[in-house]
C-alpha positions in Angstrom: 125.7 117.2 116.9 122.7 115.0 119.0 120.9 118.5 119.3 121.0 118.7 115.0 120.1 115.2 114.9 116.8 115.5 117.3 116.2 118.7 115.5 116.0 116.8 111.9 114.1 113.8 113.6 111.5 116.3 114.9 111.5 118.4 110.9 110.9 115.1 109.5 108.4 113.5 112.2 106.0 116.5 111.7 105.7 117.3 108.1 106.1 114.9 105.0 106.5 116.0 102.0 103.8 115.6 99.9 104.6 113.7 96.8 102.8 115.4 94.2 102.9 118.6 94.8 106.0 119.3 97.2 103.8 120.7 99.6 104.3 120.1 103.3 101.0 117.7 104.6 100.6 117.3 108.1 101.6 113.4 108.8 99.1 111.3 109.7 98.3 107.5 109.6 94.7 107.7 108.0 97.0 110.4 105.1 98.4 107.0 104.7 96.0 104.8 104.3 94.0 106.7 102.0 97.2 107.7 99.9 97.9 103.6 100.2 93.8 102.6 99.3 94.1 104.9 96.6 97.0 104.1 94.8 96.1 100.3 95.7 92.3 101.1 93.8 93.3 99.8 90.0 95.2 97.0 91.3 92.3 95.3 92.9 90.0 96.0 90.1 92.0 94.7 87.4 92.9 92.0 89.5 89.6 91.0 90.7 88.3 91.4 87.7 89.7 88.2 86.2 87.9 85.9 88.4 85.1 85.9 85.8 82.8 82.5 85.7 84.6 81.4 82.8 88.0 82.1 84.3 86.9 79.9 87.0 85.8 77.2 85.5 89.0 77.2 83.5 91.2 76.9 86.3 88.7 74.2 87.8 89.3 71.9 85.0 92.9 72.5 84.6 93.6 72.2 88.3 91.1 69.0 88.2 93.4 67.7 84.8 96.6 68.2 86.0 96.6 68.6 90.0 99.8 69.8 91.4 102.1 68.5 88.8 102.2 71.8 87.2 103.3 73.7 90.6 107.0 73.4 89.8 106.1 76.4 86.6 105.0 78.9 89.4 108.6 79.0 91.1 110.0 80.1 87.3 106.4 82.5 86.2 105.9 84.4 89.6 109.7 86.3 89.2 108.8 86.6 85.5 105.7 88.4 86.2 107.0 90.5 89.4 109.6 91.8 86.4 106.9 92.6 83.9 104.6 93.8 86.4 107.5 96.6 87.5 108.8 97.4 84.0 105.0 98.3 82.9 104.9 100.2 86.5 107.9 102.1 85.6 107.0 102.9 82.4 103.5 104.2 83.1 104.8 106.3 85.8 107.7 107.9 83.8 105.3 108.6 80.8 102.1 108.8 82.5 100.8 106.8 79.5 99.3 102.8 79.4 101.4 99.8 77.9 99.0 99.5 75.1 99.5 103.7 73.8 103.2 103.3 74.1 103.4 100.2 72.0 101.0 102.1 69.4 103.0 105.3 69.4 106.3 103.2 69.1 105.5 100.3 66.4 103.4 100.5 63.2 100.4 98.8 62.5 101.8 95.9 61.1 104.0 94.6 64.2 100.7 96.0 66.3 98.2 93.4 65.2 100.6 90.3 65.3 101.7 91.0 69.0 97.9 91.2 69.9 97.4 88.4 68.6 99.6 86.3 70.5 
């Protein structure tokens, strides 16, 4: 039983299986960090890209406003938005479509506009 057991250990500590395509890769830890940068790459740039002077400024004068007495919100918003954040997720990767083409393929015109708007 120990001899199967080393045997799958060894299998599994030589070869991964490559998600994609089912094809055995040869493990690696820079395989990993570029499969990790890579799927990481839209996250940063969407993320960094709301740190606009305007956005800044913003949160300067809203921070400067109401301090800290706000803070209390983020222990409701930051589960909210972990929830969002992985139903989008989920939905992208099971239809390999955006949010935004989904919503257009699934509701008409008028319930698209008023949503947006919001």
């Amino acid at each position: 039983m120990e001899d199967n057991i080393e045997k799958i250990r060894e299998s599994k500590d030589d070869k991964e299986e490559h998600p994609a395509t089912d094809e055995k890769q040869p493990s690696s830890k820079l395989y990993s960090a570029k499969q990790t940068l890579t799927s990481l790459g839209p996250g940063i740039i969407t993320g960094a890209s709301d740190d606009d002077p305007s956005g800044i400024a913003t949160f300067s004068q809203a921070g400067a406003q109401f301090g800290f007495g706000l803070l209390w919100m983020a222990l409701f918003q930051y589960p909210m938005m972990i929830v969002i954040q992985e139903i989008c997720a989920r939905i992208g990767l099971v239809t390999g479509k955006g949010l935004s083409s989904i919503i257009r393929e699934r509701y008409s015109r008028k319930a698209i506009f008023p949503l947006a708007g919001l």
